[in-house]
C-alpha positions in Angstrom: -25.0 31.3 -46.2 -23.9 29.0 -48.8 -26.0 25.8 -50.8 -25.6 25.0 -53.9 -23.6 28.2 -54.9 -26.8 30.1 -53.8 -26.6 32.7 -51.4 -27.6 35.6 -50.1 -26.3 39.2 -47.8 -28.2 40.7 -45.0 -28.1 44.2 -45.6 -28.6 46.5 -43.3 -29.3 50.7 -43.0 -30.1 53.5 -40.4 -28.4 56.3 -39.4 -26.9 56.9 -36.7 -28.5 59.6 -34.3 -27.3 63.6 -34.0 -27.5 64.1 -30.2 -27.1 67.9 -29.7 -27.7 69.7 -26.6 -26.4 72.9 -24.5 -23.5 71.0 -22.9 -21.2 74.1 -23.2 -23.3 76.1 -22.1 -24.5 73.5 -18.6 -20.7 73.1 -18.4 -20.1 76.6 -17.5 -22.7 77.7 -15.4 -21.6 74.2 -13.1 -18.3 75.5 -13.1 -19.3 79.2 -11.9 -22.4 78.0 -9.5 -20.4 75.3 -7.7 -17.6 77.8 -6.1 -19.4 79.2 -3.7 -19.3 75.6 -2.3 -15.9 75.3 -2.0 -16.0 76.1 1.9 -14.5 74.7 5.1 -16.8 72.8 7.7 -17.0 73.7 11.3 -19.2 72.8 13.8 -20.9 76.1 13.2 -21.4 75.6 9.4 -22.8 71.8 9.4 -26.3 72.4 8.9 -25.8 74.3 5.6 -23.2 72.3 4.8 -25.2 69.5 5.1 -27.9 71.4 3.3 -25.5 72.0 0.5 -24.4 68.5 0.2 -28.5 67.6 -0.4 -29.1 70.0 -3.0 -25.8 68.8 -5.0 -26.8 65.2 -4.6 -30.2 65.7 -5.8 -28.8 67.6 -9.3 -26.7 64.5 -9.9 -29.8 62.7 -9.8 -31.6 64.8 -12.0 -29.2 65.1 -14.6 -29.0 60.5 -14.8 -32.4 60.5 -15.0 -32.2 63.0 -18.5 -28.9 60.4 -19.4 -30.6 57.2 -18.9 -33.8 58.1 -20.7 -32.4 59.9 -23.5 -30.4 57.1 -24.3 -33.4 54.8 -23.9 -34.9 56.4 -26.9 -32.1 56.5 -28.9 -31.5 52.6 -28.8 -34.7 51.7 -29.4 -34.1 51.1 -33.3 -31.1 49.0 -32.4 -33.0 46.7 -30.1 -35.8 46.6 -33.2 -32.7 45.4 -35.4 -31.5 42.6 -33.0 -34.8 40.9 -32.7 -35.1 40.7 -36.4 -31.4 39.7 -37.0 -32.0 36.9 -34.5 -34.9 35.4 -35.7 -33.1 34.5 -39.2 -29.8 33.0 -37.1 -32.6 30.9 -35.2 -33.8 29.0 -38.5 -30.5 28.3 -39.7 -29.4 26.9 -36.0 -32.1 24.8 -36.1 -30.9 23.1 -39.6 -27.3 23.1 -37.8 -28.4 21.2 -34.6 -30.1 18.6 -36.9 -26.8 18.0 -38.5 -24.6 18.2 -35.8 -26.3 15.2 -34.0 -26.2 13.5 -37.2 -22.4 14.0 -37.0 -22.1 13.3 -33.4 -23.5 9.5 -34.4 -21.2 9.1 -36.7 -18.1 9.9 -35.0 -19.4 7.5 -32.3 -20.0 5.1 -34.7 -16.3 5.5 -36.2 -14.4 5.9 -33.2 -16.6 2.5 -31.8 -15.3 0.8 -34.8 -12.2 2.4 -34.5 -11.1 1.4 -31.2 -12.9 -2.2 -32.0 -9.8 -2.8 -34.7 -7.6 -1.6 -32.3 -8.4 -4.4 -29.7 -8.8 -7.1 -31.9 -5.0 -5.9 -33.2 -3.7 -5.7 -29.9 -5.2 -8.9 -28.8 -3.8 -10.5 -31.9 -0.5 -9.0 -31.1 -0.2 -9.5 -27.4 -0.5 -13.5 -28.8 1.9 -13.5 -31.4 4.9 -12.3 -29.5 3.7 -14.5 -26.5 2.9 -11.9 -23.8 1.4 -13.2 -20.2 -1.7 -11.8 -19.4 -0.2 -9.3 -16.1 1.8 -7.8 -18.9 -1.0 -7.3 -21.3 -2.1 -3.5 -20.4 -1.8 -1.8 -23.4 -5.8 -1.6 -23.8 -6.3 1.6 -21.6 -3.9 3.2 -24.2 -6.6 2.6 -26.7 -8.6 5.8 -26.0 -6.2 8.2 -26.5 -4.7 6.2 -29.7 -8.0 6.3 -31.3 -9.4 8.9 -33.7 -11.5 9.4 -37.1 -8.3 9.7 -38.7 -6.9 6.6 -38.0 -9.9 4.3 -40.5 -9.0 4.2 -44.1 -11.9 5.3 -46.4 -12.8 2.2 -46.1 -12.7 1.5 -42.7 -9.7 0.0 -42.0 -7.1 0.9 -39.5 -4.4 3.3 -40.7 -0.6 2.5 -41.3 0.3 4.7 -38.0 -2.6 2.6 -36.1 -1.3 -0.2 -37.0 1.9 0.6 -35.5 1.3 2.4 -32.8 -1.3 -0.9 -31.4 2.0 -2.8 -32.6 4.2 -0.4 -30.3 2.1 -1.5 -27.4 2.2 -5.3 -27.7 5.7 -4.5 -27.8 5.7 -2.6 -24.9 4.3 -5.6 -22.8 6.8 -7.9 -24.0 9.6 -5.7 -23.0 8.4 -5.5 -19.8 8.1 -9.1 -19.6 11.2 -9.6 -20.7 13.1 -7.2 -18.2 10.8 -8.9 -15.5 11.9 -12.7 -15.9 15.3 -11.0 -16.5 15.4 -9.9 -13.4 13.8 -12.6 -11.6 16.6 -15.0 -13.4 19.1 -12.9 -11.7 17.5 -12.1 -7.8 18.1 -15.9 -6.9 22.2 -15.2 -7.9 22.0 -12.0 -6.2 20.5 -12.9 -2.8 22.5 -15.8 -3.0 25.7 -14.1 -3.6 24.9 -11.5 -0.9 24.9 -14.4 1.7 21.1 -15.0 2.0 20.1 -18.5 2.5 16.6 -18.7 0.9 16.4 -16.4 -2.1 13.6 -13.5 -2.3 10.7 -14.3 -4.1 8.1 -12.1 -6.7 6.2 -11.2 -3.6 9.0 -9.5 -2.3 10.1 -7.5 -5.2 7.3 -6.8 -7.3 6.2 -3.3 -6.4 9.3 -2.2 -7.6 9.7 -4.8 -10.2 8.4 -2.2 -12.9 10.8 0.5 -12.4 13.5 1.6 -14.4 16.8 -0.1 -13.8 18.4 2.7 -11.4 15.1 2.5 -9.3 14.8 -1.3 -9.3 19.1 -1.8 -8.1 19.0 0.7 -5.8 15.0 -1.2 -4.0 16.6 -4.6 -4.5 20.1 -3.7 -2.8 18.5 -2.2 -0.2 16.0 -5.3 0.7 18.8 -7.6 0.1 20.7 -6.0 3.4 17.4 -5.8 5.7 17.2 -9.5 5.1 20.2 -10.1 5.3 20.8 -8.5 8.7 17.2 -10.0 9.3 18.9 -13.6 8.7 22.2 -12.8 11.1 19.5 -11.9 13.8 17.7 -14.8 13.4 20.9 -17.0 13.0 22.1 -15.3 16.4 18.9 -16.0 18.2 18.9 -19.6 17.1 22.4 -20.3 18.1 21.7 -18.6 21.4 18.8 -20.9 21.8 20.3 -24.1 21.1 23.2 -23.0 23.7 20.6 -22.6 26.4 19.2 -26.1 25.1 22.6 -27.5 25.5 23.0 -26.2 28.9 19.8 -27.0 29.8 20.7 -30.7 28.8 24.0 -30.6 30.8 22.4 -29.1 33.9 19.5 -31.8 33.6 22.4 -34.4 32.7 24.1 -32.8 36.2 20.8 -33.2 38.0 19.9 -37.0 36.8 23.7 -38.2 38.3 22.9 -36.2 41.3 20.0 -38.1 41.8 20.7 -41.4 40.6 23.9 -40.3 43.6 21.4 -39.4 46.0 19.8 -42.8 45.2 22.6 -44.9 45.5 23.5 -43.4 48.5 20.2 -43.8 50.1 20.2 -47.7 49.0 23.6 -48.0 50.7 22.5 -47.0 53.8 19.3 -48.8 53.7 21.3 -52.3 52.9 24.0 -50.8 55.6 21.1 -50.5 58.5 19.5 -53.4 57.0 22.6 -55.1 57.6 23.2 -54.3 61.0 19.8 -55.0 62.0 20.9 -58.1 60.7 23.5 -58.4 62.9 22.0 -57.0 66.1 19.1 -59.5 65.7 22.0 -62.3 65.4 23.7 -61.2 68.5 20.5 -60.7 70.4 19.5 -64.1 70.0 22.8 -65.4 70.4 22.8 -63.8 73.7 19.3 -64.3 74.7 20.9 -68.5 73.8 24.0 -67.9 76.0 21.3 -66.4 78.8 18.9 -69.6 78.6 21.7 -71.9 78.5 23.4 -70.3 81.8 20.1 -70.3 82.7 19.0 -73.6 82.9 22.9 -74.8 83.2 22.9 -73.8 87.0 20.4 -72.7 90.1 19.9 -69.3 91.4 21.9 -69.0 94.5 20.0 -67.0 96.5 22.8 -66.5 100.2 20.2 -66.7 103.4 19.6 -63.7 105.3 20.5 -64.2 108.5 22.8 -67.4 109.7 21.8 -69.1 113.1 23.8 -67.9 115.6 25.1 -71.4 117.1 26.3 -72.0 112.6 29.5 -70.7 112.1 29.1 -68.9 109.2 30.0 -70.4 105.7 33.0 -69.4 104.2 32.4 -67.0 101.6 31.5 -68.7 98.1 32.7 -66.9 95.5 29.4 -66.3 92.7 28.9 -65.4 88.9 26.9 -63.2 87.6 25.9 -62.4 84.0 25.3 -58.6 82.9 22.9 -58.8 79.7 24.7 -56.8 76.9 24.4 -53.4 76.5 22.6 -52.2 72.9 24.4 -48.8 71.9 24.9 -46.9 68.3 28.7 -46.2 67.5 28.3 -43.9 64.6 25.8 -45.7 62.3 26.1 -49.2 63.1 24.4 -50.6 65.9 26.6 -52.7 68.4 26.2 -55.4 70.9 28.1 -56.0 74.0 28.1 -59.5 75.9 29.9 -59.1 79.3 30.7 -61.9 81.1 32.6 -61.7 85.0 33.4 -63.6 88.3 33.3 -62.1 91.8 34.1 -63.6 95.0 31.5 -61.6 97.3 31.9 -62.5 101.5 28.1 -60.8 102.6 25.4 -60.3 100.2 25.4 -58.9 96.9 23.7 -55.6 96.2 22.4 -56.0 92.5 21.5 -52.8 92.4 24.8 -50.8 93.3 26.4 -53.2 90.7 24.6 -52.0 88.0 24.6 -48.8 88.9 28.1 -49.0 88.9 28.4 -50.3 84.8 26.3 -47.8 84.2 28.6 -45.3 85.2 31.9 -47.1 83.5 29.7 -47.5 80.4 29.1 -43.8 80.5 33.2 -42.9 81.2 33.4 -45.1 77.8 31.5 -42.6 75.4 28.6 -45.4 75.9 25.5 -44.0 76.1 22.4 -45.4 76.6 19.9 -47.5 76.0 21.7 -50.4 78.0 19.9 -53.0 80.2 21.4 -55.2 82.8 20.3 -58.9 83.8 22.5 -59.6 87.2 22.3 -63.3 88.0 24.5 -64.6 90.9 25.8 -68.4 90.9 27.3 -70.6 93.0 31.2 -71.4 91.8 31.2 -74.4 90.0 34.0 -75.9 92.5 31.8 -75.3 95.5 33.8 -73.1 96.9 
């Protein structure tokens, strides 16, 4: 212990003790009594080799329990020394904890103040070389640049401090730098590898930070993906607007089929129309031609029987009219006026005759429906 060039030695004395005893003398008569018990086991000597082994055992124990409080005694002093000894290291630890937590504060105190410069430096420094605020992460550097040898005596920041908060501000500039470098140059890249729309900061920036072999390597390798991402997408929009195109043509196809269809369909409507027309013409041009023959002439009806003592009449030749027949040739609908003089010498027999233009009608690829309207005459010359 040392204060104020006072100080003063613990000394210490004792002797140490003079254990003695008949070891020789125990040692021999061990070595002698313990041959006899150098004997082989059987099944027949187990008991008094297990008797043997019980005795042995319990000298061992004897002889600790001598060791142990022999040795007991003998410390005794020493464990007397230690309490005494201990009791003068207490007092002076207990002027040493006093101070030490005194110290404690006060490197707390520096090192507060300490790293308090520091960030006010790098704050001051981050603004004078004009670094964003993403790049400004030089502050969780602080703790392990900070130390009580870094104030001045009094209390400023060190030369080396200085510097090394300087080193960081610079630190975040660089970075900045190489960032906006490289974001200058990824629009000429992606354009020059054939992309369309540039990548953005988005796309790049967990790699943005890496070194220069890192950040190459990322960037070439995302340029390809979207570029082959771009070809794909290119592909599947061609392929869509060539299905749009031919789904144009084939609705083009389908409209001039229709509008076809339609033309076609008002053709034949103004066609039938047409020939309704005409039928409707002809039947009441013949259903004229009928009323006029009609009321042009009487029916000649010949008498049944003649009176016997009468010579019979010469036969007078009649007219009869057959009302047109109303067939379909095709698609246009036709009308037939027919028109003939007999000469009959007994009665007529209306019903054969029709019969009988039925049949001719038929021969003539003249089907039916056809109606007949037989009228007989008397010859306009009386004969």
């Amino acid at each position: 212990m040392n204060a104020e060039n006072k100080e003063i030695a613990l000394i210490l004395t004792g002797t140490l003790p003079d254990i003695s005893g008949n070891f020789d003398d125990c040692k021999a008569f061990y070595e002698g009594e313990l041959k006899r018990y150098a004997v082989v086991v059987d099944p027949e000597a187990l008991p008094a080799a297990k008797a043997d082994l019980a005795k042995l055992r319990a000298e061992v124990k004897r002889l600790d329990t001598i060791r142990i409080a022999e040795a007991k005694r003998l410390k005794q002093p020493i464990i007397e020394m230690e309490g005494k000894v201990k009791e003068l290291t207490g007092l002076i630890q207990q002027t040493a904890d006093k101070i030490a937590v005194q110290v404690k504060a006060c490197e707390e105190t520096t090192l507060a103040r300490c790293r308090a410069l520091m960030l006010a430096l790098l704050g001051e420094e981050y603004t004078r070389l004009e670094v964003r605020s993403e790049y400004q992460t030089g502050a969780g550097m602080i703790g392990s640049l900070s130390g009580l040898s870094c104030l001045t005596g009094k209390g400023n920041l060190t030369k080396s401090a200085t510097e090394n908060i300087q080193g960081l501000a610079q630190k975040g500039r660089a970075a900045q730098d190489r960032t906006d470098g490289r974001l200058d140059r990824l629009e000429a890249a992606c354009l020059k590898a054939g992309l369309a729309a540039p990548l953005q900061l988005t796309h790049v920036e967990r790699f943005l930070q890496e070194t220069d072999e890192v950040y190459t390597a990322q960037l070439d390798r995302l340029i390809k993906i979207e570029v082959e991402r771009q070809e794909a997408s290119r592909k599947a929009v061609q392929a869509e607007e060539e299905r749009k195109a031919r789904a144009v043509v084939e609705e083009e196809a389908r409209i001039a089929r229709a509008r076809a269809a339609e033309e076609a369909r008002v053709t034949k409507e103004r066609a039938e129309r047409e020939a309704r027309e005409t039928l409707a013409a002809a039947q009441k041009s013949q259903e004229t031609a009928r009323h006029e023959a009609e009321t042009s002439a009487p029916v000649f009806s010949p008498p049944a029987t003649p009176p016997a003592s009468t010579r019979p009449a010469a036969a007078q030749p009649t007219r009869h009219h057959c009302s047109p027949p109303v067939y379909q040739i095709g698609k246009a609908t036709v009308a037939v006026n027919c028109r003939f003089t007999v000469h009959a010498t007994r009665p007529v027999d209306l019903e054969k005759i029709q019969r009988w233009f039925q049949k001719k009608f038929l021969e003539a690829n003249i089907a039916d429906p056809c109606s007949f309207d037989l009228v007989v005459v008397p010859d306009e010359a009386g004969e």
